[in-house]
Each structure stands twice: as C-alpha cells, then as structure tokens.
BADOLO-249875 format. One record per residue (C-alpha): y, x, z negated; residue in three letters. Coordinates in steps of 0.25 Angstrom, whole numbers, padded with zeros to 4 digits, always signed. Layout:
% BADOLO-249875
YXZAla
...
% end
This chain:
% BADOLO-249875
-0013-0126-0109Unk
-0011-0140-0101Unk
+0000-0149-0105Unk
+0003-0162-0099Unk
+0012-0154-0088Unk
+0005-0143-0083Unk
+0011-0132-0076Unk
+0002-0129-0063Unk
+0003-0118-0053Unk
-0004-0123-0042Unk
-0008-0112-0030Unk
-0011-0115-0013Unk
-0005-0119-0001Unk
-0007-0127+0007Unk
-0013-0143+0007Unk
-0021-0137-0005Unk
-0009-0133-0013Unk
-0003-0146-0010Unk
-0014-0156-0014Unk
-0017-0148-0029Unk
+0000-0150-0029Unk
-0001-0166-0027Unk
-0010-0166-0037Unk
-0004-0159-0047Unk
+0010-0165-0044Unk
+0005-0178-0050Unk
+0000-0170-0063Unk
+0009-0160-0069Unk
+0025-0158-0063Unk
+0024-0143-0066Unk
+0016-0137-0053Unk
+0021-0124-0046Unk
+0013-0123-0033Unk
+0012-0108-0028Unk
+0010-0107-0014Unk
+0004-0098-0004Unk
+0014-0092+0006Unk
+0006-0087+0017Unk
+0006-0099+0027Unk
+0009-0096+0043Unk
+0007-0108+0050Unk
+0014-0119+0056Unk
+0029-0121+0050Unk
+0027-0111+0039Unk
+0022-0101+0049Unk
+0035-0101+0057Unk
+0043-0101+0045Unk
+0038-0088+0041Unk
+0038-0084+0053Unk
+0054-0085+0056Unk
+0058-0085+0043Unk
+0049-0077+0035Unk
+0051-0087+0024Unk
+0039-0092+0015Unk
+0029-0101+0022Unk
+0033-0115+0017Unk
+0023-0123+0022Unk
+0012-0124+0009Unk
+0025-0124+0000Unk
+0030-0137+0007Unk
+0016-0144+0006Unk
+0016-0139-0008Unk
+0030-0145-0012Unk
+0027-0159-0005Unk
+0016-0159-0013Unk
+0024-0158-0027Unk
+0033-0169-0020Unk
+0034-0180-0031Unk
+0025-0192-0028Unk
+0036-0201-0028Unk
+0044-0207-0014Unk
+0054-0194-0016Unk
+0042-0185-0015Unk
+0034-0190-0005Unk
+0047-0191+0004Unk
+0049-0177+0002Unk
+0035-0173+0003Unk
+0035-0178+0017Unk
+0047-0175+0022Unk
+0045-0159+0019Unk
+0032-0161+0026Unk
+0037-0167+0038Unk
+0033-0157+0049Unk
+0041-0158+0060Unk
+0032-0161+0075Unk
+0041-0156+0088Unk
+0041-0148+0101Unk
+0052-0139+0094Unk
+0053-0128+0083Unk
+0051-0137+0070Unk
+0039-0141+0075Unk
+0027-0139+0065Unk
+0038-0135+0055Unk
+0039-0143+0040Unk
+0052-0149+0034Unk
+0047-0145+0021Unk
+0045-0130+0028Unk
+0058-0129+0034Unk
+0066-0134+0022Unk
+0060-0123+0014Unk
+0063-0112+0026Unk
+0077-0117+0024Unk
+0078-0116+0010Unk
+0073-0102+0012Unk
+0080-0098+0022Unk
+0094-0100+0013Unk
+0088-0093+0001Unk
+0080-0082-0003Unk
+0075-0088-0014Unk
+0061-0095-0008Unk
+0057-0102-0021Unk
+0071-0109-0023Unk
+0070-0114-0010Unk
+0055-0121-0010Unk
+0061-0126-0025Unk
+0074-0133-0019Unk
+0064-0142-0010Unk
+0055-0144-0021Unk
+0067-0150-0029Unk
+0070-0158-0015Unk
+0057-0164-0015Unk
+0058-0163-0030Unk
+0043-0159-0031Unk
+0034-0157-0045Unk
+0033-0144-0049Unk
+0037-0128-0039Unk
+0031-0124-0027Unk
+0031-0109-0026Unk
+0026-0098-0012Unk
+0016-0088-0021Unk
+0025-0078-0013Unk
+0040-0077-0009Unk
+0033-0070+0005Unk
+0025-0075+0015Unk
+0012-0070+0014Unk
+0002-0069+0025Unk
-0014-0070+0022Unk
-0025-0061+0027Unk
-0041-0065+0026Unk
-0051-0055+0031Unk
-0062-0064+0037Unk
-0077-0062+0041Unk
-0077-0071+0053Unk
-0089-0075+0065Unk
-0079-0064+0073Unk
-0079-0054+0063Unk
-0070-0050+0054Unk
-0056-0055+0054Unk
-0042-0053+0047Unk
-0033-0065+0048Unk
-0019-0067+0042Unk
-0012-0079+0041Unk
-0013-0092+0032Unk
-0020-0101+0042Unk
-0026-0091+0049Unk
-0033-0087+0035Unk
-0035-0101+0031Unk
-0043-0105+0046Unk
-0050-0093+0045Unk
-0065-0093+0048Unk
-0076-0085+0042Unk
-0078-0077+0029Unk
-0065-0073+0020Unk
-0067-0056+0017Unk
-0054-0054+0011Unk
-0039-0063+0009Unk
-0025-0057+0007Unk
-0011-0060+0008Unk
+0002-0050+0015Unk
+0006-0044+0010Unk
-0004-0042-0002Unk
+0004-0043-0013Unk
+0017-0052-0011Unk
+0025-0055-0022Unk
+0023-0067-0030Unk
+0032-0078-0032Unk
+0039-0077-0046Unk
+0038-0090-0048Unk
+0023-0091-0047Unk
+0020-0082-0058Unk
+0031-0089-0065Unk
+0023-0102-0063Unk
+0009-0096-0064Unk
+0015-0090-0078Unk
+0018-0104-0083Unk
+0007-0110-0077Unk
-0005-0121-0085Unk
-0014-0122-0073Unk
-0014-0115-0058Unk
-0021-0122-0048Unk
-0025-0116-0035Unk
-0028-0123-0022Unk
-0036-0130-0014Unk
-0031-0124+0000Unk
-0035-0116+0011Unk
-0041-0105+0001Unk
-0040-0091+0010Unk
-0025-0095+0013Unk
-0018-0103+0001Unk
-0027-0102-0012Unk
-0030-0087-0011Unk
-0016-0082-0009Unk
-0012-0085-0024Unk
-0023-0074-0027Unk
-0019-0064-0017Unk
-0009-0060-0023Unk
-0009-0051-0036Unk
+0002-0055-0043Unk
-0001-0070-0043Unk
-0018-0068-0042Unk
-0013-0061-0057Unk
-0002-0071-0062Unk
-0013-0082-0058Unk
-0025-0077-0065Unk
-0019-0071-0079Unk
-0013-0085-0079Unk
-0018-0094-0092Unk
-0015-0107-0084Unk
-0027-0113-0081Unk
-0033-0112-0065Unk
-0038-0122-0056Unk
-0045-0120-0042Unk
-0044-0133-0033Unk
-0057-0129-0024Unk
-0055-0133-0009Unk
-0062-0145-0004Unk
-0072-0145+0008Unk
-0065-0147+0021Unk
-0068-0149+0033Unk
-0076-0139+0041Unk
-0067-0127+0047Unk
-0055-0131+0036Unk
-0047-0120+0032Unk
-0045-0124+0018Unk
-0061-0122+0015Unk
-0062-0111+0025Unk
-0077-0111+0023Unk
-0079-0106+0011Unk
-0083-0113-0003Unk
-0076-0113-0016Unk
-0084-0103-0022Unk
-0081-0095-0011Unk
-0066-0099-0013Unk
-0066-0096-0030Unk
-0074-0081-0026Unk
-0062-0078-0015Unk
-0052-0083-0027Unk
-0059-0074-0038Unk
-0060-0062-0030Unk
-0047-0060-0026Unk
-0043-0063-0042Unk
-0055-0060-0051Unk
-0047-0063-0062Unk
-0044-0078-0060Unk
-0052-0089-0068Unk
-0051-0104-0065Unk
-0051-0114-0076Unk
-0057-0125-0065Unk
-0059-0127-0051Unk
-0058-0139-0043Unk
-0068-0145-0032Unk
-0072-0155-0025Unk
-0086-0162-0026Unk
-0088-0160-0012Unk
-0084-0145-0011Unk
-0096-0142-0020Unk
-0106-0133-0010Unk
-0112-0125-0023Unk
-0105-0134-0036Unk
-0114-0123-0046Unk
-0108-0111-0036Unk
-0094-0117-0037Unk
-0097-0121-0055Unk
-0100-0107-0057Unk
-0090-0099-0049Unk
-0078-0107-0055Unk
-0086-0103-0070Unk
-0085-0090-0065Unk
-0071-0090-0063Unk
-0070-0098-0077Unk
-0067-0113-0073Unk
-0073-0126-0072Unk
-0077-0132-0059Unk
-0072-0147-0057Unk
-0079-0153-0047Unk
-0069-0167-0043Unk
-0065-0175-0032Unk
-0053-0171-0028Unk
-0054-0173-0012Unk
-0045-0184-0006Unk
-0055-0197-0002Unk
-0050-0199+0011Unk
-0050-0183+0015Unk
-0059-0175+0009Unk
-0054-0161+0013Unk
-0042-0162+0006Unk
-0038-0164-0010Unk
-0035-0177-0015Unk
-0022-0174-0024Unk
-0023-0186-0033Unk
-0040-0182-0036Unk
-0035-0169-0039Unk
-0021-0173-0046Unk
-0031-0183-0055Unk
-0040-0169-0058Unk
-0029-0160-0062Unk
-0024-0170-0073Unk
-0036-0170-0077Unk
-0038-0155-0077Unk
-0024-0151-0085Unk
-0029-0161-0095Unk
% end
C-alpha cells in the first residue's frame, strides 16, 4: 500500500493538527488535513458570530503549517498568523482569519475559498473544515459541583472533572464532500495529538465520516497526547488508555495499525501495549517531544518517525 509519496489524511485542530502537518510536510507532498469546525473563541469566535461563516482559526494554523520551508513560506506563514494587538475592533483578530472571512464572504463556495489562500501561500498538500457548518460541541461532565452540561469548544476543552458523554449540533452535520473524497483515496490517516474532547473526537462524532474512516483500507495512526502541565486542556486529566477507550466507544468498529507515544507519557506501558493490541496496532514508544519544551511535539522527531513508519 506505501509508495515513495504517500497520500495521508491527517485529522485535528488546533497546535496539535499543526505540529503532525510540519512533520508530514517534509515527508510526503500529498497531505489533506480535515479539520474540526467547532472553534468559538477569540477571532474565530466573532467571525462566527457576525458572519456565521466557518471558524477559520484551526484552518489557518493548519495552512501556515503546510507553508513550504523555504523564505516564501515562512514569510507567508507569519504574515497570515500576524494577530493584530489594538484598542479597536480588529483587535485579537488574524490576518490569516480575516483573508478567509473575505474570501467567504464573496463566494459561497467555502472550500474554493481556503484553496485560493493555499495556492497564495503555495502550501504542500489541501486543508479541508470536516463540515461546511459550524458546529458546536456538548460534553456532559461529572464534576466536584455535580453534574454539568457545557457547550462550546473551550468551554469543553477546559472542562474539569469526568467526561459522561461528547456530541457535536447538530448531531449529524453534513460532511464535507471532499473528505470522503480524500479518505477514499487515502494510504495512511493519522489522527491528532490535540485537545482530545474538543479536536480529535469530533471526526468520530459524526456518522458519516466515523464510517468512511473505519471501512477505509489505509492504514491508521494515533499520535498519543504528551503529558502537560498540570491543569492543561489538552491532557484534561485523563491517560491515554482513557483517550483510545473514549475513541473506541463512540466507533467500535475502528482498529489502528499503530499508536504513537511518548516515553514519558507511559503511566501503565503494559495498560497502554495491550489496549492498542486490542484495537489491532502496534504501540511505538519514541521520543518525539521538543527538547527545550516538553509539553509540546517536536515536528522534526516526529517528521524522522513518520518516514520511518511509511517505509
């Protein structure tokens, strides 16, 4: 199934999404990222809220990331990431965000519009919303105050005590076409690291893409979340056999071919072996934490892995 160019489909949001994208970018030319579209805060927030466009923010972070590693690139990659810091309305907002708002706002066709600033930033690979809605995301949890419903991204993603129950509104969106085009075509589909209630379950909260993903032949990755600091909403207290069971139950039908983690994210390495064998993968245990940060992915470590994994 591998060849020297593989097609990846690679699934999150977020600095999660865009750290496995960095790495991939250096590895194979033909990535598609799928990205979650449920994001309310800061820029992205308001530009749903007045326009009740797409949120663009994990799409732009997702596209810098595919930004070519030459000068081009990196220009471009900063300057859509520029976030403009006044006393008046743009503040907060993202270059990157607004361009896309405009490009949406003189079209109806969504995907065109985040493909003419990919061939601006002339990017490697497609970056695609898992929906052409925005979506909102509901966590039932079992918290010190009792039990509590909370809706929005953040608000999910910051949440504190015991997940009960995750879905997105409405409940079964559309996907977007082009997704199951790519997941149809696909050799590999990779799925986070990322906040993990808020940008790596979504893609398996819908039926429709929960089904294209797991009767797909291309092989299946699961980058495990690192360890982060205490009270960080992309751990959100929980381990990653807790992470793989939340996965499994909401698609029973999905098995992994391998599973990522981190040497210092092994609480129960037997625990962790054995679930991923369950779902039908192998567990890698590799470095693949930044040196001088390690709370975050090191994209070249995990660049380096991926290479070696496709071969």
């Amino acid at each position: 199934m591998s060849s020297a160019k593989p097609k990846v489909v690679a699934f999150g949001g977020g600095h999660g999404l865009a750290a496995t994208l960095t790495a991939l970018r250096d590895v194979t030319p033909t990535i598609t990222a799928v990205v979650t579209v449920a994001d309310n805060g800061g820029s992205s927030g308001k530009i749903r809220e007045e326009f009740n466009f797409l949120p663009p923010g994990d799409m732009r972070m997702a596209l810098a990331a595919l930004c070519g590693s030459d000068a081009w690139g990196q220009s471009w990659a900063q300057i859509i990431q520029h976030r403009f810091n006044t006393s008046g309305d743009l503040n907060g907002h993202a270059l990157g965000n607004l361009l896309m708002a405009a490009l949406w706002d003189s079209s109806d066709d969504l995907v065109a519009g985040i493909d003419r600033v990919g061939d601006l930033l002339k990017i490697v690979g497609r970056v695609l919303p898992m929906s052409l809605q925005p979506l909102e995301i509901e966590g039932v949890f079992d918290t010190n105050s009792g039990v509590q419903t909370i809706r929005g991204q953040i608000e999910v993603a910051t949440a504190k005590g015991k997940l009960q129950s995750l879905k997105l509104l409405p409940e079964n969106p559309v996907v977007t076409p082009q997704v199951l085009e790519a997941i149809s075509k696909a050799e590999w589909l990779v799925f986070g690291p990322g906040s993990w209630f808020s940008s790596v379950m979504p893609h398996f909260l819908v039926k429709d893409l929960a089904n294209a993903i797991s009767t797909s032949p291309a092989k299946k990755i699961m980058v495990l979340n690192l360890q982060g600091p205490e009270g960080a909403d992309e751990f959100a207290g929980n381990t990653p056999e807790e992470h793989l069971r939340l996965v499994h139950s909401h698609i029973s039908t999905l098995k992994l071919d391998i599973a990522i983690v981190d040497p210092t994210v092994l609480v129960s390495k037997n625990g962790l072996r054995e679930m991923v064998k369950e779902l039908g993968g192998e567990l890698i245990v590799s470095d693949v934490a930044r040196d001088d940060d390690r709370n975050h992915h090191d994209p070249a470590k995990m660049s380096s892995l991926f290479s070696h994994i496709f071969e």
